[in-house]
C-alpha positions in Angstrom: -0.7 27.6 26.0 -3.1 29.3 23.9 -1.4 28.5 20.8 -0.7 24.6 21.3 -4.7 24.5 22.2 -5.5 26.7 18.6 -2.9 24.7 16.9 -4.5 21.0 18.5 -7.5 22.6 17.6 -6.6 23.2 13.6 -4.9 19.5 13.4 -7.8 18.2 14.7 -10.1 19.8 12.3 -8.2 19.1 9.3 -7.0 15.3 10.3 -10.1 14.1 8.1 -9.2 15.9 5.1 -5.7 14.5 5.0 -7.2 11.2 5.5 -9.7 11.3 2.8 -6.3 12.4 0.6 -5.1 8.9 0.8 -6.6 6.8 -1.8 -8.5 3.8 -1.2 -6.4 0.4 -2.2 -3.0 2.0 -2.6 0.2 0.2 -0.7 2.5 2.7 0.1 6.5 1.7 0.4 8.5 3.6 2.6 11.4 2.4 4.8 12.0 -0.3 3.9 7.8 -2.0 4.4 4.3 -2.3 2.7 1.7 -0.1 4.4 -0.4 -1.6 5.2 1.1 -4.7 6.1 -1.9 -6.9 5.0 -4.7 -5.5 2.7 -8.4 -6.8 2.4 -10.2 -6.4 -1.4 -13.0 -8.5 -2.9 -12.3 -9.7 -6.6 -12.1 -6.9 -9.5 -10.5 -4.6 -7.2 -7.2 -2.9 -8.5 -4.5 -2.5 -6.2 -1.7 0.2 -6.8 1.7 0.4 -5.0 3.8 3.2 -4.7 7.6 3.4 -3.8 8.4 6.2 -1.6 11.9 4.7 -0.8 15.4 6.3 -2.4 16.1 2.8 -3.4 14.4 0.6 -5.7 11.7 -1.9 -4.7 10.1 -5.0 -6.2 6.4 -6.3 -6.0 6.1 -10.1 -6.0 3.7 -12.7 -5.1 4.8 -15.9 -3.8 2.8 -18.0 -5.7 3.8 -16.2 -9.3 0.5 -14.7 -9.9 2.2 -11.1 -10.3 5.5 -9.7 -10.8 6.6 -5.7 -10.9 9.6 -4.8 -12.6 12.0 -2.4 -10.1 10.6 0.5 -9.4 12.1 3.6 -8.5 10.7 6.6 -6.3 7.5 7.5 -6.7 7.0 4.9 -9.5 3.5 2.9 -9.4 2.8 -0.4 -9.6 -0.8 -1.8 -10.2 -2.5 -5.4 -10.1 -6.6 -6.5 -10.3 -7.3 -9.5 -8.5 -9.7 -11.4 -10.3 -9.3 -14.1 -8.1 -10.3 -14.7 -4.3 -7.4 -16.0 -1.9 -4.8 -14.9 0.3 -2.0 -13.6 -1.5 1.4 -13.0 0.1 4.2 -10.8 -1.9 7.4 -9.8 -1.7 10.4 -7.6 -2.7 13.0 -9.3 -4.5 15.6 -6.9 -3.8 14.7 -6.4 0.4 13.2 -10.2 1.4 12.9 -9.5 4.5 10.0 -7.0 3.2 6.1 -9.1 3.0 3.2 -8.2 2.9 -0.3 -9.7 2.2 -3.7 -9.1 0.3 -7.0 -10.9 1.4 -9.3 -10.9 -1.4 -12.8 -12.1 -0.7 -15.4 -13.4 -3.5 -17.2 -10.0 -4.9 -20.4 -11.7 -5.8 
């Protein structure tokens, strides 16, 4: 009992640092989704995906305002929106994957 209360205590403790690990304004894909699902910038930000998948994966806004090529594992994809709006993207390979970035005015 001792050891699963030392080892809660030791996850517990180092839960922020694995958090702070994860960089702000990345989408991360991995089986088969965009995490997070739905993403909120203001204008200038840039947004970086990464494909964690085996398989290939596309990046593709509905309205045409960005397109990735394929990319493979651990491959990155990035896009600055310079413009507020709701846009919702896709992968042209999996459909059924969406996903969605809020960005609000900067100014």
């Amino acid at each position: 009992m001792k050891r699963i209360a030392a080892f809660t205590f030791f996850m517990l403790l180092a839960l922020p640092a694995f958090a702070a690990d994860a960089p702000a304004n990345q989408i991360t894909i991995s089986e088969y989704m965009f995490m997070p699902a739905t993403l909120s910038v203001v204008t200038g930000t840039k947004v970086t995906w990464i494909n964690h998948d085996e398989v290939p994966h596309t990046i593709v806004d509905t309205d045409k305002a960005f397109r990735s090529a394929a990319l493979d594992t651990d491959e990155t994809y990035s896009y600055t929106f310079t413009k507020p709006g709701t846009y919702h993207y896709f992968c042209t390979l999996h459909p059924k994957m969406v996903a969605t970035i809020i960005v609000a005015d900067g100014k």
